[in-house]
C-alpha positions as CSV (number, residue, x, y, z in Angstrom):
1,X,-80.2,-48.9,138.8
2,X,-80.9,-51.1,136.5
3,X,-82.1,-50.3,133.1
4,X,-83.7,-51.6,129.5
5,X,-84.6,-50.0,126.3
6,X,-87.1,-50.5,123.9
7,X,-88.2,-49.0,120.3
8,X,-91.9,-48.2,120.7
9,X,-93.8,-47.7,117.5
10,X,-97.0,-45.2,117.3
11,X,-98.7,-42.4,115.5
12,X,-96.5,-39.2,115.5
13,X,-99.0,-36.0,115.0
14,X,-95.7,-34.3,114.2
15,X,-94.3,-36.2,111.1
16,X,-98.2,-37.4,110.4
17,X,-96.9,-40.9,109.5
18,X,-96.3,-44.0,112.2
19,X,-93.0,-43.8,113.5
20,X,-90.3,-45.0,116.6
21,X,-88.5,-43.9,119.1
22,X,-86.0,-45.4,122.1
23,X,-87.5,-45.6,125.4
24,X,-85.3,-45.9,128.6
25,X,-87.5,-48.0,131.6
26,X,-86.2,-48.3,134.7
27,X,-86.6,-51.9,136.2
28,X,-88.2,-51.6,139.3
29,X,-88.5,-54.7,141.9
30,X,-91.4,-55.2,144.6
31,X,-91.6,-57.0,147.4
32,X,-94.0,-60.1,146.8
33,X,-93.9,-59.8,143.1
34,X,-92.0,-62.5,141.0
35,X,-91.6,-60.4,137.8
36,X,-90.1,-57.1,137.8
37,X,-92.0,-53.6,136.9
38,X,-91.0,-51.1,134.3
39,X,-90.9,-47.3,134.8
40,X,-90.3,-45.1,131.9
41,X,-87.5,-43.0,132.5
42,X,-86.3,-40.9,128.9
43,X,-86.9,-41.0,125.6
44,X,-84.9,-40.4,122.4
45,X,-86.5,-39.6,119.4
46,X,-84.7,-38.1,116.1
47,X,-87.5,-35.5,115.3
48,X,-86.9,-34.2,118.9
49,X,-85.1,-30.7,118.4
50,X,-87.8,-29.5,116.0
51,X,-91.1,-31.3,117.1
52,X,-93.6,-29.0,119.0
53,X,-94.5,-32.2,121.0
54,X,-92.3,-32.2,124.6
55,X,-90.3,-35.2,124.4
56,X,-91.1,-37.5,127.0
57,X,-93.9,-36.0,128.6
58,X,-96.4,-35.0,125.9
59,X,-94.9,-37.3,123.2
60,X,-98.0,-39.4,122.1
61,X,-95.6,-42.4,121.5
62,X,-94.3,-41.9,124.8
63,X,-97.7,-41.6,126.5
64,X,-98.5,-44.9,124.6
65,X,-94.7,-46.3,126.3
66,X,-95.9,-46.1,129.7
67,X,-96.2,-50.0,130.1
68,X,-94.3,-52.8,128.6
């Protein structure tokens, strides 16, 4: 499977400041489409160990990583 990674950049309620993190999207190919899709498959985030926030699935800056 093939994979890319991005920083995404957003509002973290959990540091109160803008911050990033690395995103892992899957690249997904469809029949009839030219252009690939992008799934989001992980995240990986510093702050993760002590942040209240789930990483990955209730993550703001993840929610806001869902397309790319």
């Amino acid at each position: 499977m093939a994979t890319v990674t991005r920083q995404v950049y957003g509002y973290c309620p959990y540091l109160d400041t803008d911050y990033s993190i690395t995103v892992e999207y899957a690249v997904i190919y469809s029949l009839g489409k030219h252009e690939p899709g992008y799934k989001p498959i992980g995240a990986d985030c510093d702050e993760s160990e002590a942040c209240p926030y789930d990483n990955g699935n209730k993550c703001p800056i993840y929610e806001g990583a869902l397309y790319i």
